[in-house]
Structures are given as structure tokens and as C-alpha cells.
C-alpha angles and dihedrals in degrees: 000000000000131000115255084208104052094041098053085040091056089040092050089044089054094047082051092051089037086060091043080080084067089048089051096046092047094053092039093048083045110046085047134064123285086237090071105032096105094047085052096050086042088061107041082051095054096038076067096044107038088041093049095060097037095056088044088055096051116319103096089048089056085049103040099025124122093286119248112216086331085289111096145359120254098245119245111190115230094015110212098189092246117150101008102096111017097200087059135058110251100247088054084065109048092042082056094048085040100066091043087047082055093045093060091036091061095048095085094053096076106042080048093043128130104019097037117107117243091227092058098041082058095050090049098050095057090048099061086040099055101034127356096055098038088052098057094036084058085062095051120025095017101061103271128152089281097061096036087061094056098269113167120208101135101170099019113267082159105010090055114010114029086046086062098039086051091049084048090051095053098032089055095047097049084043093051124211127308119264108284094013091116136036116223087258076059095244113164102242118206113262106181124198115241105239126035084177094070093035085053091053092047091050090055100044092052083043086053094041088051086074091061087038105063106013086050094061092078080078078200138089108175143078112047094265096058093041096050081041086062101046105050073048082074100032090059096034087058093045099048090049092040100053095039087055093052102044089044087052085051095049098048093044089056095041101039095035081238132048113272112233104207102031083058092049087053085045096060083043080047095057094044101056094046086055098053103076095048102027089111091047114043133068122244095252085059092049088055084056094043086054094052097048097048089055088058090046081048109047095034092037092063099041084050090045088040106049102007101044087018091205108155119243117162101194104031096256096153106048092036099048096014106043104023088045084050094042083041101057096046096046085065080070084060111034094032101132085205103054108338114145096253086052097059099271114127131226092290093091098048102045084048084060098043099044076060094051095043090046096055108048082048096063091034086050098054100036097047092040080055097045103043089046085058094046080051100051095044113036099002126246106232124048118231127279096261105052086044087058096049098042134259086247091079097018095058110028122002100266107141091181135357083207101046096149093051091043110037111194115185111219115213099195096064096040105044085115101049081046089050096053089042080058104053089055118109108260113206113244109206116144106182137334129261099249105036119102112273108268105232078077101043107090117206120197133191113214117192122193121195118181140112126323096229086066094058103093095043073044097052091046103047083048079054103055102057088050109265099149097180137054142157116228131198137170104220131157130239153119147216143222082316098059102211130274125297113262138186133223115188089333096314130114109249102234094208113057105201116163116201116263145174124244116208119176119183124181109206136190109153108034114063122257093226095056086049092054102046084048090056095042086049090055103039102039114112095143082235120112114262090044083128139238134265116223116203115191134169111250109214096194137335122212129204105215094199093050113021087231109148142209108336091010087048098061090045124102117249 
């Protein structure tokens, strides 16, 4: 007879993890460029869907099999759960192991993102589904040698997260860095994502599914034990994030002379992986350390990874799953309350923990090297420089923009026959009025005003009031003898120093040029640098499409 309680616990805690793919797509789509972000959403939802089915098949029999030498589970095809935890239905159960299979399974999409094949991403990402991860879970969570040592990884800081953050590794050095990532000194050059927005969301959302994610993994919810045991789950699993997230604020701050937004967003996913393999087994006091720690790991590992290895990726897979999961899971040896180093407990314990940690990169290191080469090898694992250039969005599947409606591009191709007909149409012909001067001594000038955007609106309304009733406004980027300030992306200079601006063009006739000017500089003039510049420039003719009215006709109101 099962328990209501656990079952609908476990259930809620796989729906949380489940939504943890969204997390993952968000910051991967983020923290890369907009040319690739379909391609990105495309594999985190495949990684599901193809891993899913591929576990069911026959992964989850290789990790929770009758265990063979303490190796490997002996493979059942189409698991149904049965047998493996007696105080849950089976299929409770695999649906729970599925979505972590899944969580290890999308690591490897954003440190290979932007230059990988789709065709070989998917054929990675059955392979680590169906064997590479089930083999060294077994170890771990299905009775093998590890876990008959002693061996702690509750949540999966190894089993799950430094499994994926080592295939990324891998995955990102035989692949080799993106176009323009590297100078030929071989210094690391800034390629921002195109949307922290995005990268912030997804951060929040995997924050939010962690507390499905370790706290779930009680798979339980009853007796007093079990529940107090739940809620210092989520005490530990805050801290650890919280904590990461604000030192790595205050080293980057320090490092960088500002806070750098998305080092401090991998440094909260940071915390929270080191804390996952010990968050049942630490104080909160020791999650606040963990965290700590992991924010130093962080911030230092991707630099290292970045500038020293100089192996390209772009959203800090590998030091927040690889190296945090690995820091995370030997830290339990420390921090433990029941037999942690710092709690009287000797060595035993953490060389019980490193001899895990060692043991399984060491199996991830030598499969995945061996499979990737053969991906390589076959079908190839990067796609060509020019579809790189152009974007795997249209290169690999169609999509001329993930952001069509904020980016309308008019394909000729599909509307020659809607332009022909435009064509056909009669155009009115009217060159000037009968009565408007005639236009050989009507100068038209084009003024351009480039400064900062805070001055637009005490800009808008001096142009106003002189009576300019029309503008064309742009937000561009520039700078000028000053060249901008230095910035820092992820702990590298960034090469081009643009500095956000307005654009404001105004065509004049009637007003003079000169009282436009003087209005502007009023405006603008603070005596500082970045106060702006005023182009003037000598307008030959201007034509009103609706009308046909041309030069001095063309600039009135109707």
C-alpha cells in the first residue's frame, strides 16, 4: 500500500526538475547570440524528448538493474520502475530518474553552442541517455561499488551535474572555439549573448526547479524525520545559491571595477550545484561556506577555462556543473555533520568522496573522448564557417529569425508578385505647387544629432519648440576620441568600447539651420566629454512617396 503523500511529493518534485529544461534553455539562448537561439531551444527540447524515450528503452535498466560486479546493471528493455523502491509505483519512480537523466543529458548544449550540428548533438545526446550516465549512476544511486563504499551524492552534484560539465568539457575542446573567439596571440575576445534578460529568467526558473530537485530527492514526504529533513533541504539549497550569487558580485566587482551581471547569475547555478550533493547532510552554516567556495571556483575556473585552456564556452557550463558538482561533492567530506572532517570525522570520508569524484570523470573522460571522436570522425561535429557566420538558425533549420516580429525581413523571393503589382499601380506625378517658391532657392538641410539618450526628451522638446515637427530617432552605439570606457564580459576585456547613443535627424527649410543648431548645443552643453556632435549636411532633393511632391512641397504638412 503506497503513501498518498510521498507519491504526489515525488510526482510534484518531477514536474519542478521537468521545468528546470526551460531554466537551462532560457540561460543558454541568453547568454548566446540571437543568430543561434532557435537552434539552442531546438536542442534542450530534444535532449527531453530524445532522452526520455531512450532511458525508458533501456537506460534506466543499465542504471537500476541487479547490479553486475557493482559495475553495471543488468538492462531490462521498457523499464517500468517496478522493484526498485518499494514505497513508490514504479512509474513514480522512472518519471523522477527520467528528468534527472535529462538534466545531465542538456548541459552539454550551451558550452557547445553556436558551431555544433544538430545531427551530432542528437546523437550525443542518446548516447549519454542511454549509457554513459546510467553506468556511472549505477555506481552511485543503483547499488554499484560507490555507493556501496559510503559514497554521498544525494541530489546529484557528480552523478548528474559534473557528468554533464565534463562531456561539455570535452565536447567544447575536440569541437574547438567559435569564429572570432580568439585573436592569433591567442587572446580570449568578449562575445556577449544577446539577451540577459533571458539568461536572468532562466537563472530563476532552474533556482525555483532546485527546489524540486534536491529536496525531491527524499521521495518521500512522511514521518518527522523525512519532513525536517525537507525543510533544512531547502534551507541549505537557498543559502548555498544565495551566498554564491553575492561573493561572486563582490569579486567581480573588485576584479572587473562593476558587478558583473552574468558571472554573478553562474555563480547562484554554481551554488547551487556544489550544494546538491551534500544539502541533506550539511548545516546551514556549511551551505553558506559551500556557497562561498563555489563563487571563488566560479568566478577563477572560467577565467582559467576562458584565457589559460582557452577552450570556448560561451555560458559557463563547465565551471558551474563540472567544476562546482566536483567542489561540491568533496566538500560533503568537510562540512558532513555525521562524520565531515570538521565534525571529527577523519580522512575516511573524504577520500571516500574524492576517490567518487575521481572515478567518475574518469569514466565520463574516457567514454565521451571516444564517442565524440567517433561523431567526429562520421558525421562530423561543427558545421562549416560559413554556416557558423550566417547562424544555425537558418543553416539548420529555416529559421530566418527567432525574433521575426521584432526583426521583419521581406523576402523577395515570396512576394515578386505582390511588388509587381505595387508596381503596376499609377504613381502621382506632382513636382511643386503653384504657388511654392521655386525650389533652386529653397535650401534643404539635413541636421544629425548624435549624444547621449538621457538628453532626448529636454532635446524633443527645445526642437519643439522652434517649431521642428518631425525627427528620426535611433538608438546606435559609438564613441568618440575617448573611446569609451573599459568593460568586462565574463572576466574579458571587451575589444570594442561602444557606449550606447541617440540618433536624431531632422530635415529643415524653413527654419533656419543656425537656430536649430544653437537650440541643440543649449540643450546638450555640459563642458564634459560625450556631450555629442551636430552633423550639418546639404540636402540635394527630398520626395514624398504618397504624393509625388518634391524638394520644398515634399517637407510641409499636409
Amino acid at each position: 500500500m503506497f503513501n498518498s503523500v510521498d507519491v504526489i511529493w515525488t510526482l510534484i518534485a518531477a514536474a519542478l526538475v521537468f521545468f528546470m529544461q526551460a531554466g537551462f534553455a532560457m540561460v543558454e539562448t541568453g547568454f548566446t547570440r540571437a543568430k543561434n537561439a532557435g537552434n539552442i531551444i531546438m536542442k534542450n527540447l530534444m535532449d527531453f524528448a530524445l532522452g526520455s524515450l531512450v532511458f525508458w528503452f533501456i537506460g534506466f535498466g543499465i542504471m537500476f538493474g541487479t547490479s553486475k560486479f557493482g559495475i553495471i546493471g543488468l538492462p531490462s528493455f521498457f523499464a517500468t520502475g517496478d522493484g526498485v523502491n518499494e514505497a513508490l509505483p514504479g512509474s513514480v519512480f522512472l518519471i523522477f530518474q527520467t528528468v534527472f537523466c535529462a538534466t545531465a543529458a542538456t548541459i552539454v548544449s550551451g558550452a557547445m553552442a553556436e558551431r555544433t550540428k544538430f545531427i551530432s548533438y542528437c546523437i550525443y545526446s542518446v548516447i549519454i541517455s542511454v549509457f554513459v550516465y546510467p553506468v556511472s549512476g549505477h555506481w552511485i544511486w543503483g547499488g554499484g561499488w560507490l555507493s556501496e563504499l559510503g559514497f554521498h551524492d544525494f541530489a546529484g552534484s557528480t552523478a548528474v551535474h559534473m557528468v554533464g560539465g565534463l562531456a561539455a568539457l570535452i565536447g567544447a575542446k575536440i569541437l574547438g572555439p567559435r569564429i572570432g573567439k580568439y585573436d592569433k596571440n591567442g587572446k580570449p575576445k568578449a562575445i556577449p549573448g544577446h539577451s540577459l534578460t533571458l539568461g536572468a529568467l532562466g537563472v530563476f526558473i532552474l533556482w525555483f526547479g532546485w527546489f524540486g530537485f534536491n529536496p525531491g530527492s527524499t521521495v518521500s514526504a512522511t514521518g518527522d524525520g523525512t519532513l525536517t529533513s525537507m525543510g533544512n533541504i531547502f534551507i541549505t539549497t537557498n543559502l548555498a545559491a544565495a551566498s554564491a550569487a553575492t561573493v561572486a558580485m563582490i569579486i567581480t566587482w573588485l576584479r572587473y571595477k562593476k558587478p558583473d551581471v552574468s558571472m554573478t547569475l553562474n555563480a547562484a547555478l554554481g551554488g547551487l550545484v556544489a550544494i546538491t550533493a551534500g544539502c541533506d547532510a550539511v548545516s546551514a552554516k556549511g551551505a553558506v561556506v559551500i556557497g562561498i567556495i563555489a563563487a571563488f571556483v566560479l568566478v577563477f575556473g572560467i577565467e582559467f577555462i576562458d584565457k589559460v585552456a582557452k577552450i570556448d564556452d560561451p555560458v559557463g557550463a563547465i565551471g558551474v556543473h563540472g567544476l562546482c558538482g566536483a567542489t561540491g561533492t568533496l566538500l560533503v567530506g568537510i562540512f558532513a555533520t555525521d562524520g565531515g572532517l570538521l565534525y571529527g570525522g577523519g580522512f575516511n570520508y573524504l577520500g571516500i568522496q574524492l576517490l567518487g569524484v575521481v572515478s567518475v570523470a574518469a569514466w565520463v573522460t574516457v567514454t565521451m573522448v571516444i564517442f565524440f571522436t567517433i561523431i567526429n570522425k562520421t558525421v562530423g561535429l561543427r558545421v562549416s564557417r560559413e554556416e557558423e557566420i550566417a547562424g544555425l538558425d537558418i543553416e539548420e533549420h529555416g529559421l530566418v529569425s527567432s525574433y521575426a516580429d521584432f526583426m521583419p525581413i521581406l523576402s523577395i523571393s515570396e512576394n515578386t508578385d505582390e511588388a509587381a503589382v505595387t508596381i503596376d499601380k499609377a504613381v502621382p506625378v506632382i513636382h511643386k505647387k503653384s504657388d511654392s517658391p521655386v525650389g533652386s532657392d529653397v535650401k534643404i538641410t539635413k541636421i544629425e544629432i548624435v549624444t547621449k539618450q538621457t538628453k532626448f526628451e529636454a532635446l524633443k522638446e527645445a526642437m519643439n519648440s522652434i517649431g521642428v515637427t518631425g525627427m528620426t530617432v535611433s538608438n546606435v552605439l559609438g564613441c568618440g576620441m575617448q573611446k569609451g570606457g573599459t568593460e568586462y564580459y565574463r572576466g574579458v576585456e571587451m575589444e570594442i568600447k561602444l557606449l550606447p547613443k541617440i540618433r536624431v535627424e531632422i530635415v529643415v527649410c524653413k527654419i533656419p539651420v543656425l537656430t536649430v543648431i544653437n537650440t541643440a548645443k543649449k540643450v546638450l552643453y555640459t563642458g564634459n566629454i560625450g556631450d555629442g556632435k551636430i552633423f550639418v549636411y546639404d540636402v540635394e532633393n527630398v520626395l514624398k512617396v504618397r504624393t509625388g511632391e518634391e524638394g520644398y512641397d515634399a517637407l510641409q504638412d499636409d
